[in-house]
N, C-alpha and C positions, 0 to 999 in steps of 0.2 A: 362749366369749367371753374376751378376752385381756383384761388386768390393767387396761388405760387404756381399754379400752371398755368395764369394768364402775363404772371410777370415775364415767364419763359418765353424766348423766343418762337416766334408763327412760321414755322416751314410751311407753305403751300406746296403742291405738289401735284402737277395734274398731267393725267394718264397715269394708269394702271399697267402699262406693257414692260418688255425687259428691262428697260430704262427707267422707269420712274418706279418700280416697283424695286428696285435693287438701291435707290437711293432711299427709300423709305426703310428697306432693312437694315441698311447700312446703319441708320439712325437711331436702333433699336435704343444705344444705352447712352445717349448723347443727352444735351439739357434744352433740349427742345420740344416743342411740341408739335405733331405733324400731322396735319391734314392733306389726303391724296384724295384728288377727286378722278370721276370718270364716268362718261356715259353709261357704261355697262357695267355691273355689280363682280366682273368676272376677269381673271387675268386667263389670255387665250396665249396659247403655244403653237404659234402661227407656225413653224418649221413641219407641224404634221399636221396642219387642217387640208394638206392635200387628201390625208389617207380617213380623214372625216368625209369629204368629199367624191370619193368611193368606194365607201361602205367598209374599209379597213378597218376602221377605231368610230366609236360612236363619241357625240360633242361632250359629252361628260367626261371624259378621259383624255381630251387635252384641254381642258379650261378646268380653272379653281376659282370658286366665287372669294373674290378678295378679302371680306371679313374673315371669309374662315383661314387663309391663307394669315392674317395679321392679328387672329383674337389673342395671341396670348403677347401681342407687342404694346403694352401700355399707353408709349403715347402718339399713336395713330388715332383717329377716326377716320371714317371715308364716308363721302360723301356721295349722292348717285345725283348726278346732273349733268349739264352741260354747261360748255365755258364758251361764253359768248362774246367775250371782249375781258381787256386790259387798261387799269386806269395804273399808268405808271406816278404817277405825280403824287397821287391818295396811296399807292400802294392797296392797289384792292383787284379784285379780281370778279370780274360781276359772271355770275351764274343763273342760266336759263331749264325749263324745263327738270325742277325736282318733282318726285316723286308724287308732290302736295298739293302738285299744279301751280307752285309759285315760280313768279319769272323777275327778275333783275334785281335776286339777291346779291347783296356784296360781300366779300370775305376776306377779311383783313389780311395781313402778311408783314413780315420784316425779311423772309426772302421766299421768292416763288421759284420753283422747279418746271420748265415747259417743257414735257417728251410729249409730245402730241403724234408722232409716226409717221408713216405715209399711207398713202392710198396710190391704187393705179392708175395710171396718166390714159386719155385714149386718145392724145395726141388733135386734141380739138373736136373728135368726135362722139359727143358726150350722149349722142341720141343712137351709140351702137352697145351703152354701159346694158340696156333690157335685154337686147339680145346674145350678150357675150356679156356674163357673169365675171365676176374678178374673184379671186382666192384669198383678198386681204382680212377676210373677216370670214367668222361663224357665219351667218347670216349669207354669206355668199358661197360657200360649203356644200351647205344644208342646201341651199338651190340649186347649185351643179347637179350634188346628187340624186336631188330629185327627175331633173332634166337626162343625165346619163340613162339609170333606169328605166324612165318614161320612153325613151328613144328604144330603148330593148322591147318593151311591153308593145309601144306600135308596131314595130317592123312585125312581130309576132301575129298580128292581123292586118297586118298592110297587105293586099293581092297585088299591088303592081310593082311591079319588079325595080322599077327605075326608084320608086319613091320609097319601095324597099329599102334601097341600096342608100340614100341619104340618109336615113332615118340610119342607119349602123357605119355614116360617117361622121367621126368626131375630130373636132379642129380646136388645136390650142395653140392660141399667139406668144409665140413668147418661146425663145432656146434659153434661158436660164434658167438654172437649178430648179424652181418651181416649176415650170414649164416640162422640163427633163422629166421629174418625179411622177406630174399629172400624167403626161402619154403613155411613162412607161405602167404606172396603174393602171389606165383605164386598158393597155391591152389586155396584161396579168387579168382582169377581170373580166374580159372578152374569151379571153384563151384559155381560161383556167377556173374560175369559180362561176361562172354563169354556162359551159358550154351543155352541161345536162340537163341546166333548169326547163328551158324550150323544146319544144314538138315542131314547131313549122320551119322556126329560123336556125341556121350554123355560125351561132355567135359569134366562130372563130374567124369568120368571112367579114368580120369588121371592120372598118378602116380607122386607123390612127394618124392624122397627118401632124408635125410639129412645124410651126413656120418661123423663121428666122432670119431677120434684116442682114444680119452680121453673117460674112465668111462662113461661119463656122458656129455651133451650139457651146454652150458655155464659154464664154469669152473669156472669163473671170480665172480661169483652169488655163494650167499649159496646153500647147494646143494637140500633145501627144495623149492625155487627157482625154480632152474635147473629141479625137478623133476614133478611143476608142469605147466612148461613151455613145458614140453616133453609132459605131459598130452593136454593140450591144444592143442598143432602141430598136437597130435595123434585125437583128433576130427573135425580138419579140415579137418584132410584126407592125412597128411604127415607120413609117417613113418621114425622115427630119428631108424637111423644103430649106436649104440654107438661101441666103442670098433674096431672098422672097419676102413678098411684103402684103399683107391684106390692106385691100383697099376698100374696099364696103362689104357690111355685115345685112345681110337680110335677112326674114325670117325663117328660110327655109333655104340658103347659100349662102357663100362667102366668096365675093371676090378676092383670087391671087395672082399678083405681079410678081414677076419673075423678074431676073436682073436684065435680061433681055431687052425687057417693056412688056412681052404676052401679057394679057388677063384671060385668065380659068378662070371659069365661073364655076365653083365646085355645090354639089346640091348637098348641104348641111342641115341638121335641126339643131348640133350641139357644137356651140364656141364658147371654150373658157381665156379668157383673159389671162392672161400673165407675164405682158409685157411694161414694161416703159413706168416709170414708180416717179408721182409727186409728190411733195410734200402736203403735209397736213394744214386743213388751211387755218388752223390756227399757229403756223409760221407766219399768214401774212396778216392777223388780225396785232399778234405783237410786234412786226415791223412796222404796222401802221400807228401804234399806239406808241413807239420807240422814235418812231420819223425815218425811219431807214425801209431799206427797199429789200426786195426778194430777186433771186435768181431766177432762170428760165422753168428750172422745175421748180419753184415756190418754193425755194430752201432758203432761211434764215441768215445771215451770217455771223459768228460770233468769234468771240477773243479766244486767246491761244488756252484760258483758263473758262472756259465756255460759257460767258457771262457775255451779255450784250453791252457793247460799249454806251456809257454815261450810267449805264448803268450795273452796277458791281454786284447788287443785290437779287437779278434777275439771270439766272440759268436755263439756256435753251439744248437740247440734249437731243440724240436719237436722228431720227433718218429726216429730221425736218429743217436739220442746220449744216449748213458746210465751216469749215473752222480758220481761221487767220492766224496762223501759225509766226511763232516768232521771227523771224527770217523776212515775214510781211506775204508768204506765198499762201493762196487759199487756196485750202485743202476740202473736197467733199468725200468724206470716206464712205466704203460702200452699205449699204441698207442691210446690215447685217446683225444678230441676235448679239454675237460676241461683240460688236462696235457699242449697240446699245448700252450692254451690263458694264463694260469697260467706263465709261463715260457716265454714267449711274453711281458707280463707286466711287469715281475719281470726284463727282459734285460731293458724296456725303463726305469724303476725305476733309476736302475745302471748307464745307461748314461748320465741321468738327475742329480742323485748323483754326479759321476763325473764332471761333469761339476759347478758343487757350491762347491766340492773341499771335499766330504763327501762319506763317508764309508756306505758300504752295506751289512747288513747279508747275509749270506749265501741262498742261494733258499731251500724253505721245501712248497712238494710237500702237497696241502689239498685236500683230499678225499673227496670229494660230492654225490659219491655213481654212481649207475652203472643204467641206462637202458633198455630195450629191448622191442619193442615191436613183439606180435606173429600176430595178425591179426586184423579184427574190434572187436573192445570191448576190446581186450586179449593183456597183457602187465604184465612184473615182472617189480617189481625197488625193489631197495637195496637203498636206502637215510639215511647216518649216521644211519644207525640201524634198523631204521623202512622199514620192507619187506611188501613188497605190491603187488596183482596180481590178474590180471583179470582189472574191468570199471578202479577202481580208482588208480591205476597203469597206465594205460592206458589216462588216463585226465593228469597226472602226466608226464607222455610223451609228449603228443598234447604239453605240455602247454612252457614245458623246450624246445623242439623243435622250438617254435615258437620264442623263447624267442631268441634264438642265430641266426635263421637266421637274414641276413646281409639284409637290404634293406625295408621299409613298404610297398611297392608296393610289392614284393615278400611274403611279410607276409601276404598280404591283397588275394593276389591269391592265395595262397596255403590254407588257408581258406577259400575260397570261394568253391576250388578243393573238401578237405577234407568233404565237408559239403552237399557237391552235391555226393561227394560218397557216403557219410555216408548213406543219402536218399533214393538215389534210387540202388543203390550197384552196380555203373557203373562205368568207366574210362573212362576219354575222351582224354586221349593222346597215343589210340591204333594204333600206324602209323607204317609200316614196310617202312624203307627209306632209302633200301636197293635195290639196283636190286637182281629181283630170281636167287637163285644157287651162292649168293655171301656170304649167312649169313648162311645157312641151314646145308651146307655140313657138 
């Protein structure tokens, strides 16, 4: 670092996802200098690692590796580690596991950036995370998918009919958006792009179960919505379980409670996770280094200007804080791509203020409305008021989708993807690349 870009202020910045990635562009022409760290060298476009996860879109087309995403921004570097702790007092930030094999390196700062994200909650049952994969990550994708497939390739030499029949039943926890997406894929992919590949098995004889604690699938949606979103699943061929609760995961079933009390013991090989969202536990490594405490799901709290109280120069952001709003009412808004970029810009605003010596309102979160798609053709949105569902809901997706992934080569593939499916109603990133007996069990 040369002499006038060590006098410049040290943005730290750690996580690479909507959030911390929007604040480091924000910063492109500002008098600072910015380091963004992140375990993985890659910014992921978690809104469609479902359709990674059944063979829709291969992982290179919704992830961009972060240097190339920032080479032509001058005063970035990024760094490939992990963040193991917070010394708030030194202003430093200790980093484990680089590249180099070194561990409890320090990194200076005059202000750090924290979007750390979330992961999936399983509600205390941490020894059900093996056998019910979660969708937060590349990495748990790439396993679904392998497990989905592997579940096709058995039934296809399975001779007993019972263990047939499990083996081509798939169960996803979780009626939220994610949840919605996954079932309605993996039938689309039972009913439509695998039913000619097999000789023994009728793909389309598969079962899709969605289970859902709440009333109703998507909560978050009005519930006329919600209602005919569950219509929809239901003529693909999924059946949404509302009101129902899994209560253990074995390796080959799932227990299901019903609102009743019943327990189904259903014979499964494949549960994807996508319910219940904690925070990042690097929420509670900076509330311990802060002195302040975490909420029931590990979220952070911070100021109406999203900076940890005592401290002005530390930003916590993204789905790992709930916010303290002027008024004194604490708000957790929901774990959403648009929350994240919102709250990403609104941090480089404030620094940028700072730095010309100028005051910042408070952050106020703006509603854009909510999402979902169920299959081809089939999608709800909720946009400022106007409800929409089915083709043009659905165009309304493609388009807002395409709009936020990161990269035009990736935009330009993923259309190219969508367009070829659309066609001929096929996936071309059906690869299990996994050894057998590693993903199945």
């Amino acid at each position: 670092m040369s002499a006038s870009e060590a006098t410049r202020r040290q943005v730290v910045v750690v996580g690479g996802g909507f959030a911390g990635l929007q604040v480091v562009r924000k910063l492109r022409d500002a008098a600072v200098e910015v380091t963004l760290v992140d375990r993985q060298n890659f910014h992921l476009f978690q809104p469609l690692v479902y359709q990674v996860a059944t063979g829709a879109l291969s992982a290179a087309e919704v992830a961009a590796p972060l240097r190339a995403v920032l080479k032509r921004q001058g005063n970035v570097r990024v760094l490939l580690a992990e963040v193991s702790g917070f010394d708030l007092e030194r202003r430093q930030v200790v980093l484990d596991h680089l590249p180099n094999g070194a561990r409890g390196e320090r990194l200076e700062y005059d202000t750090l950036v924290v979007a750390g994200g979330s992961r999936y909650s399983y509600f205390g049952h941490d020894d059900w995370r093996e056998r019910a994969p979660e969708l937060k990550s590349l990495a748990g994708a790439l396993n679904i998918r392998n497990r989905i497939l592997t579940a096709f390739e058995a039934a296809e030499v399975e001779p007993d009919e019972e263990r047939r029949r499990s083996w081509l039943t798939f169960v996803v926890v979780g009626g939220g958006p994610t949840g919605v997406e996954m079932a309605g894929q993996i039938a689309e992919l039972a009913r439509e792009a695998l039913r000619r590949d097999f000789r023994h098995i009728d793909t389309r004889s598969a079962r899709v179960l969605l289970v859902e604690t709440a009333d109703r699938i998507l909560t978050g949606f009005p519930p006329s919505l919600s209602h005919k979103a569950e219509h929809a699943l239901e003529k693909l061929g999924v059946t949404p379980l509302v009101e129902h609760t899994v209560v253990d995961v074995g390796s080959a079933s799932v227990a299901i409670r019903s609102a009743s009390g019943e327990v189904d013991d259903v014979g499964a090989h494949t549960v994807i996770w996508a319910a219940g969202v904690a925070a990042s536990p690097l929420a509670g490594a900076l509330a311990a280094a802060a002195g302040s405490e975490v909420d029931r799901a590990g979220r952070l709290t911070v100021m109406a200007d999203l900076t940890l109280a005592d401290h002005p120069e530390v930003f916590a952001i993204g789905d790992m804080v709930r916010i303290v709003q002027g008024d004194g009412t604490v708000v957790a808004l929901p774990g959403l791509a648009p929350v994240a970029m919102q709250e990403g810009r609104y941090v480089a605003r404030v620094i940028r203020d700072r730095l010309r010596g100028r005051a910042t309102k408070e952050f106020r979160y703006v509603d854009k409305g909510n999402l979902a798609t169920i299959g081809r053709s089939k999608a709800v949105a909720d946009v400022k008021g106007i409800r929409l569902a089915g083709f043009a809901a659905w165009v309304t997706w493609l388009v807002v989708h395409l709009f936020y992934l990161i990269g035009f080569q990736n935009r330009l593939l993923v259309v190219t993807r969508w367009t070829f499916s659309f066609l001929t109603h096929g996936r071309g990133a059906r690869l299990i690349t996994e050894s057998r007996g590693s993903s199945a069990a």
